[in-house]
N, C-alpha and C positions, 0 to 999 in steps of 0.2 A: 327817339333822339336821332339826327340826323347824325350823320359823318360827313361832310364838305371837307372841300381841300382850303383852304383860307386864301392862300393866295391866290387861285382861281376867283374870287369872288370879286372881280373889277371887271371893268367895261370894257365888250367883246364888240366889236363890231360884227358885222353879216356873215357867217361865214359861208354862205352860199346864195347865190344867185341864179335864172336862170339861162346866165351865158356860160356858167360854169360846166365843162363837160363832165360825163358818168366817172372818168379815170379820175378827174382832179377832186370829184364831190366825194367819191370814196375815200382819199388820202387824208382830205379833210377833214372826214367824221371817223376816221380813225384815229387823227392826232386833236381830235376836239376837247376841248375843256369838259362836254359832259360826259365823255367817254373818260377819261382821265379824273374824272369824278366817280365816276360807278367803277373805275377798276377799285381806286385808293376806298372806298367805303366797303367794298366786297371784303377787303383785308382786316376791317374789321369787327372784335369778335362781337362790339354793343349795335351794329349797324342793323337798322331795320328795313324790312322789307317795302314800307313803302316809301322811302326815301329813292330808296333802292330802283323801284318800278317807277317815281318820278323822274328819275333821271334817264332811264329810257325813250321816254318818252321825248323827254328834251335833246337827245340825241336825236331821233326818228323825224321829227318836225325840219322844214326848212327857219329856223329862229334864227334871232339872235338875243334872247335871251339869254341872262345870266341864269345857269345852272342851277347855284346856292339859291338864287333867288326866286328861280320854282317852286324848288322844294317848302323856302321860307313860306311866301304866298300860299299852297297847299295845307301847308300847317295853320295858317293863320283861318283861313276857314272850315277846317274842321276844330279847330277852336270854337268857332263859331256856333257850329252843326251842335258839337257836345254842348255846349252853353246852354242851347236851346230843348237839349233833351233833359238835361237837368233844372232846369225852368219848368217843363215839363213833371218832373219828379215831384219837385216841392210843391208845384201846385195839387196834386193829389195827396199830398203827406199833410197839407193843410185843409184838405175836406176828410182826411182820417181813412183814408184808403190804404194804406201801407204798412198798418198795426202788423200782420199776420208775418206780409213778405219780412219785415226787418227779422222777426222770433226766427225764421226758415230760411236760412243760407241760400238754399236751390231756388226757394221763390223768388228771394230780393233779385237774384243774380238775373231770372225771369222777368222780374217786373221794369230792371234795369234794360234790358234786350226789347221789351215790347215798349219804353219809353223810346229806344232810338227808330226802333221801327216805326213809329207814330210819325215820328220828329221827321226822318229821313222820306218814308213813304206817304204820309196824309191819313188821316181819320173822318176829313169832313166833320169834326168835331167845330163847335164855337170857338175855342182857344187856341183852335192855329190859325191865329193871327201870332204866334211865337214865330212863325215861318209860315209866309203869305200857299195856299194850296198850289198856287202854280211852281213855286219851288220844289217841290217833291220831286222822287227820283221814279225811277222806272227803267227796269230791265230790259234793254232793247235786243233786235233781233237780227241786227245788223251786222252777223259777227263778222261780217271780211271788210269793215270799216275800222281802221286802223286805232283813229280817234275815241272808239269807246274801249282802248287799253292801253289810253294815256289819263292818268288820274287827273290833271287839272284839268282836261277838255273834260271827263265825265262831272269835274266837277261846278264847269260853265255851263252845259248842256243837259245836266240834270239825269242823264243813262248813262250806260254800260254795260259791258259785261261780268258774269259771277264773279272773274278773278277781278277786276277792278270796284266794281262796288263792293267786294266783303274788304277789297283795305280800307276805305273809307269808314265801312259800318264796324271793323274792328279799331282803325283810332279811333271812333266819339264813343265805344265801351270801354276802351283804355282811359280814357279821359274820367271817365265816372267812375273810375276803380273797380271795372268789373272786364280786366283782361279775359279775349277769347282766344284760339289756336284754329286754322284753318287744317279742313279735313280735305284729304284730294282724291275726293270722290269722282266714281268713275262719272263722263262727261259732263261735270259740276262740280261744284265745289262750296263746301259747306264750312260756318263755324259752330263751335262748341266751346262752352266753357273751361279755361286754361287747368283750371283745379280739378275737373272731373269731367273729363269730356261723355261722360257715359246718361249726366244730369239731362241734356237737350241739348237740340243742332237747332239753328238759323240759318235759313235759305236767304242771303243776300240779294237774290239776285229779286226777291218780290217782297224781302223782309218779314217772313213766317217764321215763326216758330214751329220745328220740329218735335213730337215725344221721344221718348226713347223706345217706345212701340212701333210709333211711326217710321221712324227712322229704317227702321230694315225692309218695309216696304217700298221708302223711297228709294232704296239704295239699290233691294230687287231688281225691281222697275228699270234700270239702267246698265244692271249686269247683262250679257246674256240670257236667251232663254230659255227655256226647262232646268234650269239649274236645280238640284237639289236644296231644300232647306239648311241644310247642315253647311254647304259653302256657301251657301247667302252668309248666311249668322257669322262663320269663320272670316268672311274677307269684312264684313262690318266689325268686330271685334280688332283684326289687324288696322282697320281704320282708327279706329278709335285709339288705338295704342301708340299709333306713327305719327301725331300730328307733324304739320307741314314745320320746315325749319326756312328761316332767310332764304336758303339757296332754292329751296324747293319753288316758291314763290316765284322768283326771280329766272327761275327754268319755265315754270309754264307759262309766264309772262313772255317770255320769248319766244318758245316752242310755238303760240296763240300767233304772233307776229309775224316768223317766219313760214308759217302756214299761209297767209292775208297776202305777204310778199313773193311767193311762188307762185301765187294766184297769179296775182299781178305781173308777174316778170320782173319788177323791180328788181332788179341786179344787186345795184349798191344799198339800200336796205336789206336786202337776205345776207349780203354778205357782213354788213354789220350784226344782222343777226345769228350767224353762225358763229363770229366772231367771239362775241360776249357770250354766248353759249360755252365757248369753251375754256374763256376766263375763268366760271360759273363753278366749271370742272375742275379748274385748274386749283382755284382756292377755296374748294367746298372739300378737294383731298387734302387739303392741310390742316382742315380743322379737325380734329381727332377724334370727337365723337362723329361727325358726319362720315368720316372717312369708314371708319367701322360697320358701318348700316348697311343692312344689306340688301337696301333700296337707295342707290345713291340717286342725287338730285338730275347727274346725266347720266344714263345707262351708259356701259361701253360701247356700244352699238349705234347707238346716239352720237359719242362723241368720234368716232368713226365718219361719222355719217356728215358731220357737221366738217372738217376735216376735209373731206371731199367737194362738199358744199362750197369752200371758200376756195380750193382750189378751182373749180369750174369758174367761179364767181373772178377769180382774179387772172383770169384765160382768156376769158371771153371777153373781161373790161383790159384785157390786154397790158396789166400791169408787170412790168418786164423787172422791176426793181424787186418784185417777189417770186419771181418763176421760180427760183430755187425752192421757196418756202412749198407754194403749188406744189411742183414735183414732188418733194420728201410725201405729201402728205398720201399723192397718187400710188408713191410708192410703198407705202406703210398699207395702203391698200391691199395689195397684192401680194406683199410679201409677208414671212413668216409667222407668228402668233396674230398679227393686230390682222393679217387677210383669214386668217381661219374667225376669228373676230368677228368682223364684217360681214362675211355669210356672202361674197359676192358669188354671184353666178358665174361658169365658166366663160358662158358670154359674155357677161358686164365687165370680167375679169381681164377678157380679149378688148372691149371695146378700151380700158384704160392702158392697154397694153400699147395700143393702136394710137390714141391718144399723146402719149410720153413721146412718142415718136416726131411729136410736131417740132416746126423749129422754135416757136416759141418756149421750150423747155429746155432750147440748148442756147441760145441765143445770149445769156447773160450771164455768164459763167457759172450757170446751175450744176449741180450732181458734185462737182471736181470740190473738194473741203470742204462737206458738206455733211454730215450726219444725221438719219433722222431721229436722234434723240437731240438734236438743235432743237425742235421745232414740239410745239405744244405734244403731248403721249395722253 
């Protein structure tokens, strides 16, 4: 179920161009309708996570897209996807293939997972003609392309990435009544079924089913190595027990982002991405189970980090109307709990020392009525 703002849902003209310069394109995607869409849905406790990641996405683009209207479209064709997997179902329930799976909870739940696999990924079967073969999807490899962790471009272009194709491949098993939870496995990410995630994993990103044998070798395989058997099994068992929540989601969807944007230099993109990072934080601590966990969705270190991130990000695009904001954050850096925190180096600790000294930190009536508990913690 989506969360939209309603009244955001009218016609936006462009909000960027490119005569628009880096200071004004940032201002912009910070007071934009899909930003102002993804904070107000973050607030809520029914809001899911691919709503959630479509609206990133519709921030990130230069569009003028309606927001709500992404999201809508996106729904509408995994409407679609699931239709097609279920089409799929009955046509095997009608040559009497499914006696077994219905009596076995874990198989239907199985036979449900390898119907979307088919559906999503191709079988070269005669009957996909349900979904012509050139529609299939496929794992691509292209991770510092931004577009494959934006859900509706994966779902014009048929790729993506693991975090973006497992939301798709978990709506069209939500859709069939056979809810999954995503595992945030190390360099991958996996689903499992919502009820028992210990039954089988699903590798989204090529649509396999995983055993639960297999499973801790996949997982091996990507730990370190020489690890002992006993932490293999240990950190696959806390896997299984953590599934991913909304924020979790909606953190590595960004964290993948602002990876792609540092690549790049893109300023005003990282700095949107630190940004919503720390939204992430900000109302993933108010919800009271997440708040408790003691794997939060942004590490403290992280949100440190990200903090600093938006300061440099708003230095360098020379935005003067937030120097104050900047400073606080440079200076939460260095100073008491949140610098011991941060783990800066003595040098990096000199270089922001050195840094705060510019006139751009004085220049706009920064530091003077100022607290940094104003400012995201």
């Amino acid at each position: 179920m989506s969360c939209i703002i309603p009244f955001l849902a009218a016609t936006v003209g462009a909000l960027f161009s490119p005569n628009v310069s880096p200071l004004a394109e940032a201002r912009l995607r910070t007071a934009s309708p899909a930003r102002a869409e993804f904070e107000y849905a973050l607030k809520q406790p029914n809001a899911d996570e691919l709503s959630l990641v479509v609206l990133i996405g519709a921030e990130e683009r230069h569009a003028d897209d309606i927001p709500s209207s992404v999201v809508a479209e996106v729904n509408r064709q995994i409407d679609e996807l699931s239709e097609a997997a279920e089409t799929r179902m009955k046509f095997d329930q009608m040559l009497g293939a499914t006696q077994l799976e219905a009596a076995v909870p874990s198989l239907a739940m199985e036979y449900a997972c390898t119907a979307v696999s088919t559906t999503l990924f191709g079988s070269g079967a005669p009957d996909d003609g349900i979904l012509q073969q050139s529609a299939t999807f496929y794992g691509s490899q292209q991770f510092y392309d931004p577009a494959n962790s934006y859900v509706d471009q994966v779902l014009m272009r048929r790729s993506g990435l693991p975090l973006s194709l497992s939301l798709v491949y978990k709506a069209c098993t939500e859709r069939i009544d056979t809810p999954l939870v995503g595992l945030n496995a190390p360099g991958h990410l996996l689903l499992a079924p919502a009820r028992d995630t210990s039954l089988f994993a699903v590798d989204p990103f090529v649509g396999e089913l995983i055993s639960a044998d297999q499973l801790q070798d996949f997982v091996g395989e990507r730990l370190p190595p020489l690890l002992p058997a006993p932490l293999i099994d240990s950190f696959v068992q806390k896997l299984l027990k953590t599934p991913m929540n909304r924020f979790d989601w909606v953190a590595r969807c960004l964290r993948n982002l602002r990876q792609i944007h540092t690549a790049s230099g893109d300023l005003v993109r990282l700095l949107g991405c630190s940004e919503r990072l720390l939204l992430v934080h900000k109302y993933a601590m108010m919800d009271e189970q997440v708040a408790k966990s003691s794997s939060p969705p942004v590490p403290r270190n992280e949100v440190l980090q990200c903090e600093r991130e938006v300061a440099m990000c708003l230095y360098k695009l020379r935005d003067t109307a937030r120097a104050a904001e900047a400073r606080a954050y440079l200076q939460r850096s260095i100073e008491g709990q949140a610098a011991w925190e941060a783990q800066l180096s003595d040098e990096s600790k000199a270089q922001v020392e050195l840094l705060l000294s510019e006139p751009y930190f004085h220049d706009a009536k920064t530091g003077e009525g100022f607290a940094l508990s104003d400012f995201a913690a």
